[in-house]
C-alpha positions, -999 to +999 in steps of 0.1 A: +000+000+000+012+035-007-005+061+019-005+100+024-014+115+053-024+147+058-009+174+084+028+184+101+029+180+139+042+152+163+010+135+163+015+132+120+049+118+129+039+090+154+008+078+129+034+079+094+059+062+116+034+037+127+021+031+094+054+026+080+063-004+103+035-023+085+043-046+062+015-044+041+033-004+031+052+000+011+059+043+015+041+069+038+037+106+024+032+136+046+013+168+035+029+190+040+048+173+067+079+181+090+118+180+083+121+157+116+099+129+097+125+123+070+143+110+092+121+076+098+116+074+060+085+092+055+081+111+025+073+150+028+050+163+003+050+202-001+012+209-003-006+225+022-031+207+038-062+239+028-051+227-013-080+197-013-074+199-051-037+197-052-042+172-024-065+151-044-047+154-076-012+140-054-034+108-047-043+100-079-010+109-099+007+084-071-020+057-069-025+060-031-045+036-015-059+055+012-057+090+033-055+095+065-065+130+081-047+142+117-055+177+123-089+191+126-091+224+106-089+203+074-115+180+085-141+213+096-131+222+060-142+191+045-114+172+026-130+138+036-159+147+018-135+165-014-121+129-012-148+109-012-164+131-044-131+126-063-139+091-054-107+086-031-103+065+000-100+086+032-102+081+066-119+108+091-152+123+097-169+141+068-176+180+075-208+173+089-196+150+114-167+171+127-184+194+140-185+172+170-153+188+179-155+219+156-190+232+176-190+229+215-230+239+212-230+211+187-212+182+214-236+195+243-269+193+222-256+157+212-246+142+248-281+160+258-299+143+233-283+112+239-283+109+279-242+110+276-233+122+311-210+157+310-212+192+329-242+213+334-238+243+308-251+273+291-243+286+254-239+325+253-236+350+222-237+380+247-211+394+263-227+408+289-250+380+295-225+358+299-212+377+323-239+379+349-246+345+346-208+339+358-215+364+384-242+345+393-229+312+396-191+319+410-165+300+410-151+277+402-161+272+365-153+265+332-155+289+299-147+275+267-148+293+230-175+274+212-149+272+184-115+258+172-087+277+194-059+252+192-066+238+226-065+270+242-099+281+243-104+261+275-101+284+310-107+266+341-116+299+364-107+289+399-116+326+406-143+351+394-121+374+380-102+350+357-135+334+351-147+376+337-111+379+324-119+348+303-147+359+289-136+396+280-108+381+263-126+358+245-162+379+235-150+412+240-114+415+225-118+386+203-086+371+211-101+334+191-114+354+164-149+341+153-141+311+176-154+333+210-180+352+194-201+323+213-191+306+242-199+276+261-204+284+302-196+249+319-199+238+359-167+228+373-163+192+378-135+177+395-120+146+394-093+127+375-086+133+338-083+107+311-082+106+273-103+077+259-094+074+222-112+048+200-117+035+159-151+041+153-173+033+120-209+044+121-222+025+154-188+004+155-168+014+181-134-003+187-117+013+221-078+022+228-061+023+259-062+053+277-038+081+281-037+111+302-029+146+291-007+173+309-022+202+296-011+231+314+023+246+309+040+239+339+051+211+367+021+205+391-005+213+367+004+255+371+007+282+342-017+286+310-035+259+290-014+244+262-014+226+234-003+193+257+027+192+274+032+154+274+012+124+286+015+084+294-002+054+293-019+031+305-035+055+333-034+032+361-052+055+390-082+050+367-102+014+371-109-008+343-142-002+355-144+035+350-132+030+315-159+002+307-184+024+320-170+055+296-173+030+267-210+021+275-225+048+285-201+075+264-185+063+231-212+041+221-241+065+229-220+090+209-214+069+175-251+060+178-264+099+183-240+107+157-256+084+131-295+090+146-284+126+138-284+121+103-242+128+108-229+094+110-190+095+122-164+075+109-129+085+122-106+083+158-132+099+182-112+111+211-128+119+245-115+137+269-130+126+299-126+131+336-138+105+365-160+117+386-175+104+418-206+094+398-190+080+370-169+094+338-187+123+325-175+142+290-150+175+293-146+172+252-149+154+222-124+157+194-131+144+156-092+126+152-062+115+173-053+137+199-018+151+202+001+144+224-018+113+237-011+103+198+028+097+206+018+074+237-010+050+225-003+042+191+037+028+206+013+001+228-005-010+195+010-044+186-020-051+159-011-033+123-024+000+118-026+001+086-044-032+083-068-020+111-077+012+088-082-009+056-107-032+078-129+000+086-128+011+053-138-019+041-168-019+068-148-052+082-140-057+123-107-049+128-083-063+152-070-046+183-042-061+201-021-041+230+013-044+249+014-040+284+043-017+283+041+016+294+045+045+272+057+084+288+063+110+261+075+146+272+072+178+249+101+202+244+087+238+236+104+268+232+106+293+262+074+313+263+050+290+249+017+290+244+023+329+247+055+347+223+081+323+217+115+327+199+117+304+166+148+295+149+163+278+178+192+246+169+169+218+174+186+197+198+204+164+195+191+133+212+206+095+220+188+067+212+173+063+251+141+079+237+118+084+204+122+120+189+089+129+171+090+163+155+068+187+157+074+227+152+111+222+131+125+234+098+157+228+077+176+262+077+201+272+045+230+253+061+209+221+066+205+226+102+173+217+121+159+247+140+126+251+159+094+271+137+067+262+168+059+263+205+060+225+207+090+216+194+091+179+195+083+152+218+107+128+231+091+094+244+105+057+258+080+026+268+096+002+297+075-026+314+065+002+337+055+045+340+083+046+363+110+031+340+098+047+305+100+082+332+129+080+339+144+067+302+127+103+289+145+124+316+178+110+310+173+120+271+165+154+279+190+160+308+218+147+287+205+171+254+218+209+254+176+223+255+192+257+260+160+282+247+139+256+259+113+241+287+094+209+299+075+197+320+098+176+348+061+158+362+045+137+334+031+105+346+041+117+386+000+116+391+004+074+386+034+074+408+014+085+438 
């Protein structure tokens, strides 16, 4: 099989490089792809993933089998269903469907609809509005741009005033663009985070392990929202139990509502979820793999991706088969991230004690790798357990010159304790 997947970042990497160990394939393309990926023999292909027609046109000229979509913006702009028209194979949700990630109104009215447990919430288009009904609920609480904000349209107000500082930002000075024009006013819930990632096709759904996400910049959960500073698997502070009852009462009522709704999804659905003391109840849903959770999972996959893909898109059961090795990845980003960040940094050199997916890099005139994003790469190890893949990881990145740079010293601490 010869394959192209679309988009540029770490979690791109991890899915070409997992692709590539098949072997059922032959060569893995990237649109448009990072520098760092060349170095696991994927092939970079210089079209941006918003050119469906020069995308399309790259599939046919080269006989690919199938595409596979990671980032969401092209999915909200409908290249599945450009694809499918051309009469191309392609793997994600159509536009229709995405919108389970690309609408937070959207994901509410569907878990309300569907009895899928989540937060108590309110959609506002007001800005003032919005903010008396803050006022009049307090804090803690949890305001999120109804739109796409590169996972930073997420406060968690522990106070009133960031909670009204949230949603000035957001409705008032527009920092999301059109994203905050509506927003999404959640109750706080607390509990334990978890990602639960799974194939789905139609009412199918085929369950991954479960990861858990850092997302905040800094060690013990402190600083702004990010991207995802790094994350691990398997969680093991949350019960099989907990995850069993996320699949029955969460993914399955969600592929069913999806196709009930006239918006059947077939695709990676990714739930973020967080266990509560009545159960898991939904923070998120995403329409694809989520990064960095991406770079941890798919490592623990001992079935063949690529054969697992063709099987959905062939309406066939795939196979899922998982190690029980651990898996810890840790992002490198460039001081300052998610807020101003220098680019051009020397990308740093690694041993081979961890994985180096690549993320935010660039070739410079002289050949050199040097840094073009926040997240920069992630650097990840698997042992028989968190502790030992940990500690592989931090070795790497203590031995590497990250001058310019930052991580997180804590990921996978919370399954220590």
């Amino acid at each position: 099989m010869k394959l192209l997947i679309i988009g540029s970042g770490g979690r791109e990497h991890a899915i070409a490089k997992k692709l590539l160990a098949s072997t059922k394939v032959r060569a893995v393309f990237c649109a448009k792809g990072n520098v760092g990926m060349k170095k696991d023999g994927i092939q970079l292909v210089d079209i941006s993933e918003e050119d469906h027609g020069a995308l399309i046109s790259f599939a046919q000229q080269n006989k690919i089998d199938w595409t596979f979509v990671g980032p969401e913006i092209p999915l909200l702009n409908g290249i599945v269903d450009d694809f499918q028209a051309a009469g191309l194979k392609i793997f994600g949700p159509n536009k229709a469907a995405a919108c389970i990630e690309g609408s937070k109104e959207f994901a509410k009215k569907l878990m309300e609809d569907n009895d899928i447990p989540t937060a108590d919430y309110e959609v506002f288009t007001d800005y003032q509005a919005a903010c008396a009904y803050v006022k009049e609920k307090g804090a803690p609480i949890v305001i999120k741009a109804d739109g796409l904000a590169a996972g930073k349209g997420v406060t968690v107000a522990l106070t009133l005033a960031e909670a009204l500082q949230a949603l000035t930002e957001m409705m008032a000075n527009h920092r999301f663009g059109k994203s905050g024009d509506k927003v999404v006013v959640e109750e706080f819930l607390s509990g334990e985070e978890f990602s639960l990632l799974a194939f789905v096709n139609r009412e199918k759904v085929y369950p991954m392990v479960v990861a858990q996400d850092h997302k905040r910049a800094y060690d013990e959960d402190l600083g702004p929202n990010t991207g995802g500073m790094g994350a691990y698997s398997p969680v093991p502070q949350i019960s099989t139990e907990m995850v069993e009852s996320a699949v029955e009462k969460i993914l399955k009522p969600a592929a069913a509502g999806m196709v009930k709704n006239q918006t059947p999804f077939t695709g990676i659905l990714y739930a973020g979820l967080i266990a509560t003391a009545n159960g898991p109840k939904v923070i998120e849903f995403n329409a694809r793999f989520g990064d960095p959770e991406t770079q941890v999972v798919l490592p623990r996959l001992t079935s063949d991706l690529a054969q697992i893909i063709a099987d959905l898109l062939n309406d066939q059961d795939p196979e899922l088969i998982w190690s029980d090795q651990a898996a810890v990845g840790v992002v490198l980003a460039a001081e300052g991230y998610p807020g101003d960040y220098q680019k051009g940094l020397a990308v740093p050199k690694f041993g081979d004690q961890a994985t180096i997916l690549y993320a935010g890099v660039v070739d410079d005139d002289q050949g050199v790798m040097r840094s073009s994003g926040g997240r920069v790469l992630l650097a990840a190890a698997e042992a028989a357990t968190i502790a030992e893949a940990q500690k592989q990881v931090y070795q790497a990145l203590t031995q590497a010159d990250t001058t310019g740079y930052f991580y997180r010293k804590d990921i996978g601490a919370k399954a220590q304790k």
